[in-house]
Every structure is written in structure tokens, then in C-alpha cells.
C-alpha positions as MATLAB code, in Angstrom:
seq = 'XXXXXXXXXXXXXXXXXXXXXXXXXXXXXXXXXXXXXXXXXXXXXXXXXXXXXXXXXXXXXXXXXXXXXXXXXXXXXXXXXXXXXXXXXXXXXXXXXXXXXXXXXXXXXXXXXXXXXXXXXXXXXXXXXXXXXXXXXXXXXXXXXXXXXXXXXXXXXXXXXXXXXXXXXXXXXXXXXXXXXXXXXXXXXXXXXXXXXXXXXXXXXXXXXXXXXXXXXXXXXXXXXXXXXXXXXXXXXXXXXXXXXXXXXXXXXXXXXXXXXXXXXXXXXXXXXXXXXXXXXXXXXXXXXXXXXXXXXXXXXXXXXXXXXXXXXXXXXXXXXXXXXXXXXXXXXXXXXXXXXXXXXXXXXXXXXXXXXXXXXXXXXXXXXXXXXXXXXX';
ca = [
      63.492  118.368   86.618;
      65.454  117.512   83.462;
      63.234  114.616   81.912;
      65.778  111.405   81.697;
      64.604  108.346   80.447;
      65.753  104.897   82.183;
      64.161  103.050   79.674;
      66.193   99.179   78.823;
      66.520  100.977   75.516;
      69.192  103.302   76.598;
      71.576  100.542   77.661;
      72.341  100.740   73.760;
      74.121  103.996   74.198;
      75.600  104.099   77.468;
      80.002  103.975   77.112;
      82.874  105.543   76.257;
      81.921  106.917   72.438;
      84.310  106.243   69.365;
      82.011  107.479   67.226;
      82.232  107.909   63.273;
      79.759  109.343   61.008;
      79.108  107.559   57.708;
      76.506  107.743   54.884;
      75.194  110.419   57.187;
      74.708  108.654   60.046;
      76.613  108.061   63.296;
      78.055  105.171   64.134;
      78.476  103.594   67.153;
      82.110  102.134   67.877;
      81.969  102.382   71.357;
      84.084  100.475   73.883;
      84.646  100.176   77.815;
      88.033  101.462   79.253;
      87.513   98.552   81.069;
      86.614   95.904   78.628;
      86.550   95.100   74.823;
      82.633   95.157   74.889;
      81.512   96.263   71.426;
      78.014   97.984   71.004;
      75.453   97.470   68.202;
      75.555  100.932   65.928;
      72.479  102.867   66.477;
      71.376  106.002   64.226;
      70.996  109.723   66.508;
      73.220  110.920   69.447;
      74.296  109.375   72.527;
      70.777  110.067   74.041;
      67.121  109.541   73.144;
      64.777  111.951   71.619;
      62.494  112.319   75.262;
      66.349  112.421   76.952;
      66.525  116.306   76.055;
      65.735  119.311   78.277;
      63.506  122.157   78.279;
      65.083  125.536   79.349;
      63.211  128.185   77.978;
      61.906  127.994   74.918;
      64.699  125.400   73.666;
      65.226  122.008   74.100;
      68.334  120.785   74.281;
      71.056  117.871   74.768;
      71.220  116.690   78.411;
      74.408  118.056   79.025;
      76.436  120.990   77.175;
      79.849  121.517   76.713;
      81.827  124.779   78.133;
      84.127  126.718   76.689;
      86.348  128.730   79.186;
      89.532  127.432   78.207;
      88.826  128.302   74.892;
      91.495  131.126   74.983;
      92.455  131.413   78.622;
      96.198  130.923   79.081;
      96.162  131.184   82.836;
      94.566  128.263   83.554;
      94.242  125.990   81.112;
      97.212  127.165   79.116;
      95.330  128.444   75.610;
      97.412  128.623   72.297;
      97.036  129.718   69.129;
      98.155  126.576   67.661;
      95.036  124.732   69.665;
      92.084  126.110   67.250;
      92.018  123.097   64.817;
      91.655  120.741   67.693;
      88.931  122.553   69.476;
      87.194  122.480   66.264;
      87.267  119.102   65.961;
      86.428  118.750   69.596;
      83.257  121.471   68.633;
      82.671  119.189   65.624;
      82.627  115.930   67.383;
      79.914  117.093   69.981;
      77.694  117.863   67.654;
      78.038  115.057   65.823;
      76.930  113.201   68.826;
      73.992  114.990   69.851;
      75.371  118.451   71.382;
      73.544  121.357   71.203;
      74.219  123.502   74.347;
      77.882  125.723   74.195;
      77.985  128.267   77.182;
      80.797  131.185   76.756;
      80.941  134.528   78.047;
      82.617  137.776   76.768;
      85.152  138.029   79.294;
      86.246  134.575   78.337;
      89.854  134.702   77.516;
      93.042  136.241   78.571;
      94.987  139.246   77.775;
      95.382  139.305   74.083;
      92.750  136.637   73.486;
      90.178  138.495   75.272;
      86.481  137.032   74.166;
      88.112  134.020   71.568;
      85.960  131.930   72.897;
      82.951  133.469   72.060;
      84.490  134.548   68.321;
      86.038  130.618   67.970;
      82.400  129.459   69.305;
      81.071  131.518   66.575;
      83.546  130.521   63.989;
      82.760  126.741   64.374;
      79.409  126.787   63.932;
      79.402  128.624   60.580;
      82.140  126.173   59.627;
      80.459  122.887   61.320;
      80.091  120.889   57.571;
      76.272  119.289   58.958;
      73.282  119.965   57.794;
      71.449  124.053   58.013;
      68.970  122.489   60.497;
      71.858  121.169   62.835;
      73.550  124.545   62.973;
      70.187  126.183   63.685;
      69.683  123.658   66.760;
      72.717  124.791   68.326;
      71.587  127.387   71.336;
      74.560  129.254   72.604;
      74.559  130.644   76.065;
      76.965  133.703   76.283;
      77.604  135.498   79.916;
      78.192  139.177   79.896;
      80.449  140.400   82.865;
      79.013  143.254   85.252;
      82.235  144.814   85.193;
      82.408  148.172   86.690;
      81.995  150.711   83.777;
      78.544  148.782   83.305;
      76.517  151.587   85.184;
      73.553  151.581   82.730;
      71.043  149.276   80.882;
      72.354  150.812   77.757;
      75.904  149.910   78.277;
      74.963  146.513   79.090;
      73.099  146.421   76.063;
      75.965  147.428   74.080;
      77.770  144.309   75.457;
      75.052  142.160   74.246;
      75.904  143.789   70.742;
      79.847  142.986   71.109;
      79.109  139.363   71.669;
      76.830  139.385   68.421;
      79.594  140.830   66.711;
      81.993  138.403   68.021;
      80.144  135.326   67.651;
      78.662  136.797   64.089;
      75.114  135.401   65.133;
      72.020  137.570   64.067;
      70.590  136.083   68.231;
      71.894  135.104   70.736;
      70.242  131.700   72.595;
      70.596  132.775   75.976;
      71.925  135.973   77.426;
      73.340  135.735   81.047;
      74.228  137.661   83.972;
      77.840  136.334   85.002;
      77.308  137.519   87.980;
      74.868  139.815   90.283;
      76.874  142.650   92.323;
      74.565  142.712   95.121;
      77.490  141.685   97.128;
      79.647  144.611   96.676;
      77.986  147.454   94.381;
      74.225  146.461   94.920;
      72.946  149.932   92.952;
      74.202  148.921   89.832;
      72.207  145.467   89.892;
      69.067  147.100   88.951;
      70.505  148.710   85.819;
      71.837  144.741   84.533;
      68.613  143.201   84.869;
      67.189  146.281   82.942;
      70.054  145.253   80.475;
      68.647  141.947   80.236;
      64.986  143.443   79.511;
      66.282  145.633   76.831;
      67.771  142.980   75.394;
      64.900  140.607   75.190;
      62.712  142.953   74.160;
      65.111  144.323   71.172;
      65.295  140.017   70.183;
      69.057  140.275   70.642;
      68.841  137.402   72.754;
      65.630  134.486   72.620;
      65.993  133.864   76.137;
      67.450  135.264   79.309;
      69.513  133.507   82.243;
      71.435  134.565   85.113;
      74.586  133.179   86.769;
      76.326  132.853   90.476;
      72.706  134.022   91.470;
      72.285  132.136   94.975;
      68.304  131.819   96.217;
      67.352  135.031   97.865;
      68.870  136.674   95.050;
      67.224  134.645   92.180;
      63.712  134.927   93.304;
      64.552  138.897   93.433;
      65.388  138.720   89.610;
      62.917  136.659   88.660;
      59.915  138.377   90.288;
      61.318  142.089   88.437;
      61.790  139.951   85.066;
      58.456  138.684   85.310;
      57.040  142.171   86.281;
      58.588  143.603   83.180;
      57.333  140.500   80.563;
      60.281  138.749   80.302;
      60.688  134.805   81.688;
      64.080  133.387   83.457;
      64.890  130.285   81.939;
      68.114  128.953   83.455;
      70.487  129.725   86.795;
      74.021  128.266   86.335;
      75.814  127.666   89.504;
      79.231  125.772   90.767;
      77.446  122.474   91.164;
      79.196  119.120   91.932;
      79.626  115.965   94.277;
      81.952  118.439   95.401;
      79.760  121.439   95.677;
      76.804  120.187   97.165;
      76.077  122.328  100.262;
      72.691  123.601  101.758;
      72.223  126.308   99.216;
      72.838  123.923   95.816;
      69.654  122.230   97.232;
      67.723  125.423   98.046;
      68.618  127.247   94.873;
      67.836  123.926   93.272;
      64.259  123.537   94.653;
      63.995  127.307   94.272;
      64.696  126.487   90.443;
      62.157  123.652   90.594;
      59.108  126.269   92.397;
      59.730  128.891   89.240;
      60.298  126.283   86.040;
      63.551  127.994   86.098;
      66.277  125.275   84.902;
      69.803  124.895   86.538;
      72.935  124.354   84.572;
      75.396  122.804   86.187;
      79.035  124.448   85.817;
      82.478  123.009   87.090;
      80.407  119.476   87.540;
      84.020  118.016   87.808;
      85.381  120.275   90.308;
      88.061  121.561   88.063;
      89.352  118.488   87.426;
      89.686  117.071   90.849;
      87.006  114.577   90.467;
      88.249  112.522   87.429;
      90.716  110.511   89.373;
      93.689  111.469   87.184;
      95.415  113.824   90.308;
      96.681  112.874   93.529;
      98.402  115.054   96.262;
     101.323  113.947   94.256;
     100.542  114.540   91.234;
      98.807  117.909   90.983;
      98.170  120.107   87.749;
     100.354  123.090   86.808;
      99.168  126.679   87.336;
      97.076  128.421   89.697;
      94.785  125.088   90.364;
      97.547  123.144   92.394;
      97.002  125.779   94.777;
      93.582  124.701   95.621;
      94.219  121.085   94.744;
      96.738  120.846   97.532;
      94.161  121.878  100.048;
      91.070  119.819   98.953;
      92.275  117.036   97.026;
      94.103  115.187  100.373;
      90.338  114.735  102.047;
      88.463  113.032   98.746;
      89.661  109.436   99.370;
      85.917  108.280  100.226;
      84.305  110.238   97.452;
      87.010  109.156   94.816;
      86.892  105.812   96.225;
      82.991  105.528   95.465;
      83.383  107.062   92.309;
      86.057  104.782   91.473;
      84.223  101.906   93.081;
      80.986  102.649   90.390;
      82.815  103.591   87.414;
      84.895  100.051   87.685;
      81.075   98.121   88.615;
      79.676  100.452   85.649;
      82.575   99.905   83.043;
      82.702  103.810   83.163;
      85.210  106.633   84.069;
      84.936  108.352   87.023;
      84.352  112.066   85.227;
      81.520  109.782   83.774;
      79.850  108.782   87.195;
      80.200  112.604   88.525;
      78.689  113.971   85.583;
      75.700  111.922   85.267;
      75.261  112.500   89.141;
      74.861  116.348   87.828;
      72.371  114.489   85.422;
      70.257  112.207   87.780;
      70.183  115.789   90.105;
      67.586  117.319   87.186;
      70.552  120.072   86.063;
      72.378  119.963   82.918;
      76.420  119.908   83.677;
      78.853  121.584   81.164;
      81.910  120.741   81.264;
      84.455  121.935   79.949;
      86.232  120.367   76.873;
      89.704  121.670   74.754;
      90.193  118.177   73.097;
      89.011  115.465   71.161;
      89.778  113.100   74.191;
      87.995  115.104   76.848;
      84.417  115.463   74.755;
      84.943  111.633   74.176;
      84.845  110.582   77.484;
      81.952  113.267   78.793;
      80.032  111.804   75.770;
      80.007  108.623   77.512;
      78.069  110.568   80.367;
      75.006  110.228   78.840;
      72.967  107.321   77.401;
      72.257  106.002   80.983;
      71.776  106.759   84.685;
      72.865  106.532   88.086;
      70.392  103.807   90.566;
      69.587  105.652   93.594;
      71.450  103.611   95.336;
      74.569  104.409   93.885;
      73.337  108.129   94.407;
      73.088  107.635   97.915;
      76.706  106.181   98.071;
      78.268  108.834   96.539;
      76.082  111.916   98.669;
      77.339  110.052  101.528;
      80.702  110.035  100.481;
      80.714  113.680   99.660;
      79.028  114.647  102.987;
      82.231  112.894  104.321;
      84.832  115.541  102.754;
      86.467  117.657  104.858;
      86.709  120.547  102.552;
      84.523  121.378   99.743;
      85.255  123.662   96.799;
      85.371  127.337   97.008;
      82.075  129.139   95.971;
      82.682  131.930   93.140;
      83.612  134.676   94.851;
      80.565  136.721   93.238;
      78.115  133.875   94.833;
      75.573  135.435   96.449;
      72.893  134.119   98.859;
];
């Protein structure tokens, strides 16, 4: 389980951040949306030192920040003319403690095919902080099992495109985006040999998988470990609005193997911060799904709303430190200064179990839950 303090010593750093960084340290200007209640400045990020997470080798920030819109036009409607802002975005989480970016190579659409693995890349040899700061930051790329990936070697080669891209000597964490025991189950064996070879080369310090349900994990990690190499992390769809019988298995599953779970979509693509309504839906493909979910979340967004008013807190706030309390580390996803903002003010505190009971019971009460990844697998 992700070790999370609840010391009195973290009420110091528990809202909304406006944070500046002066005489090389940062600042603490923090106040409520719901009040003018001004903190004392403390030195450090938004979290203590004993706040942060083992996966692997690492240890990292108690949540990480994700990158697929960092060049997808589909969905989150990418331009060119963005970069500068998701640099300062980039910037302003590690300023504040950040040290986890996931990415993948198929990250990005048509033209901008892997940006956000070569903007990921970018901003960290640009990030003005200290050697040691850049050096903390563990990426976590995912390499696609598309289908001219028949061999170990061509999934190796992959791993080498990323480097390229991202312009890192290592990568942190090398992932499987997805296992295709679902639908082309010889080729699975030849990814996780991928993996190996890249492990054992030191392309990547660590290895991780992703859309991997149970069954299918402790398959993985038994060949891994027969070959020498550890599983450190599993990243799976995981949310108030995701939480079905096989979260909690693969999550005790997880637990059994010191294998730690990163929590992705933690806001359920947006439907979970209270700013859409049946009326009000996003543009693109998400309305689709919005329109068939969102009408059946008045007791969940209720609760939510009910604990981020008590807890002078926004409701993306409340559902991401649920993902927190849970033991997994969410990343959501951020393409603006205002977005990492209010996920920094995720962390710094946590959920009673009380509360955490409210809002399971609230879920539980959803008629529809979010769509599993179509690679999921049991």
C-alpha cells in the first residue's frame, strides 16, 4: 500500500496550490475555492518526505501527472500553439513535488504521432531546477503491441524509438500498453520477452505492464520473475467510477506480489469533476459516453460535492485522493496550468474512512459504470 501519512502536520499543505518559487524555495500561497483561508509558507512540495511511494526501485510523488493529451487532437483537441503552456504546466509540477510523467509511444495523433513522449523529453532537459531534480524525475513510457510487433526484437526496437524520442540515455519504467491475450494470445509471449531484453540491455530501470487484469498479471509476473526481472507497477482504469470486482482483485493481487498499481483515468475522463451535466457535455467523441453515464451520477457527484464543500476542496480533489487513500497512485491527466493546480491540491491530506465509505456507497449506487479498455483482460 502506498505509505500516506495523516500526521496533524500535513494539514499545512492540504488546498488548492498558488504556488511561487522564490530564493529557491516554494512558497505557499494557497487558498480555498471556497474561502479566503491563507496558509503559512512551508519549504518542499505539497507532500511530506515519508508521503512518497515505492514502485520499483524509485520512489516517487504520491500521484503523477499523465500526458495523453499531450498531442492528441481527437480528444482533447492538441495544437501546436499549446507547447509553451504544457511546459509551464510540466514546470509547475515539478516545482511542487512531481516526479512521476507516464506517456506512451503511440501517444498522439496523426501527424503528432509520439509528441508526447518527445515534448515529455523536451521539458525535462529544459526544466531550469537543479541536475538532481531532473534526475528524480522517473518517466513511465507504454509501448503499444501493435500488430507488426511479432518478436522480442521488434519490441525492443520500440524501446529504442522512445529513447530517441524522449532523448533519455534510460528509460524509468517500460510498459506493456496492453497484453493481446484477448485476441492474438501467441504474440504475448514474444512482448514480455521484449520487456526482458530490455531490462537486461538497461534500456529501461524498471518494467511495468498495463490493462493487465488478475489472471493475466500473475501470468507475467511469475515468467518475469523466472527470467530475473521484477514487475514493479500495473496501471489500470481505476476510479469511484471504475471500481468493480476485478479493481479489488487486481488490487489485492498487486498487494500479494509488492507489485504497485497506478491509477489511470482516476477522474473518469472528466465526468467526475462536477464541471458537466447532461446539459452541458464536452465536445468530441467523449459526449458520446457522457450522455450515457453521466445522467445516473447524481448520488456519487452529490457526495463528492457534499465533501469537497465540508473539505474546502474541489471535487476532482476528493476523487483523486480517494485513488490515494485506495494505496494506488492516480495520474491524471493535465494540458494546463489550471488543471495541475487544482490536482496539486490532491495531496497534502486524506480522506476519513468515513467519508470513504460515503462515497463507495454512492458509487455502488450508479447505474452505469465506465467502459473497461477494450484491451482489459481478466
Amino acid at each position: 500500500m502506498a505509505a500516506i501519512s495523516s500526521s496533524p502536520a500535513s494539514a499545512f499543505c492540504g488546498l488548492p496550490p498558488r504556488r511561487s518559487v522564490a530564493g529557491g524555495f516554494c512558497r505557499a500561497s494557497i487558498k480555498s475555492p471556497a474561502n479566503s483561508l491563507q496558509l503559512p509558507s512551508r519549504l518542499g512540495p505539497l507532500f511530506w518526505p515519508w508521503e512518497k511511494v515505492k514502485i520499483g526501485g524509485f520512489s516517487v510523488s504520491p500521484m503523477g501527472f499523465g500526458t495523453w493529451a499531450w498531442g492528441n487532437q481527437l480528444l482533447w483537441g492538441y495544437q501546436e500553439e499549446m507547447d509553451a503552456s504544457l511546459q509551464e504546466t510540466f514546470n509547475l509540477a515539478v516545482r511542487n513535488g512531481i516526479t512521476l510523467f507516464d506517456t506512451a509511444d503511440s501517444y498522439g495523433t496523426g501527424r503528432f504521432n509520439g509528441r508526447s513522449e518527445m515534448l515529455l523529453g523536451k521539458f525535462i532537459r529544459e526544466y531550469k531546477g537543479t541536475y538532481k531534480v531532473r534526475e528524480n524525475i522517473v518517466v513511465a513510457t507504454k509501448f503499444a503491441a501493435y500488430p507488426w510487433r511479432f518478436t522480442s526484437g521488434q519490441f525492443l526496437k520500440a524501446c529504442k524509438s522512445s529513447l530517441s524520442r524522449l532523448q533519455l540515455e534510460r528509460i524509468g519504467i517500460g510498459q506493456l500498453h496492453w497484453s493481446t491475450a484477448n485476441y492474438a494470445p501467441l504474440q504475448e509471449l514474444a512482448l514480455w520477452d521484449g520487456l526482458v531484453a530490455m531490462y537486461e540491455k538497461g534500456l529501461v530501470r524498471a518494467v511495468g505492464v498495463s490493462n493487465y487484469g488478475p489472471r493475466q498479471l500473475l501470468k507475467i509476473h511469475d515468467y518475469l520473475k523466472s527470467r530475473g526481472v521484477p514487475l514493479c507497477s500495473a496501471q489500470v482504469q481505476f476510479s469511484l467510477l471504475s471500481m468493480g470486482d476485478d479493481q479489488i482483485e487486481l488490487k489485492a493481487v498487486c498487494d500479494s506480489l509488492g507489485i504497485q498499481l497506478i491509477s489511470y483515468s482516476p477522474l473518469g475522463l472528466g465526468m467526475l469533476t462536477g464541471k458537466y451535466l447532461p446539459s452541458k457535455l464536452p465536445d468530441g467523441p467523449r459526449s458520446i459516453l457522457f450522455r450515457q453515464i453521466l445522467p445516473g451520477l447524481g448520488p456519487l457527484l452529490g457526495a463528492l460535492r457534499a465533501i469537497a464543500e465540508r473539505r474546502e476542496k474541489t471535487m476532482s480533489q476528493v476523487a483523486i485522493n480517494w485513488c490515494i487513500c485506495k494505496g494506488t497512485i492516480p495520474i491524471p491527466g493535465v494540458k494546463s496550468v489550471r488543471q495541475a493546480e487544482e490536482n496539486l491540491g490532491s495531496l497534502g491530506w486524506r480522506l476519513g474512512s468515513d467519508e470513504i465509505s460515503v462515497l463507495e456507497s454512492a458509487a455502488k449506487e450508479c447505474p452505469r459504470k465506465m467502459i473497461q479498455n477494450i484491451f482489459q483482460t481478466r
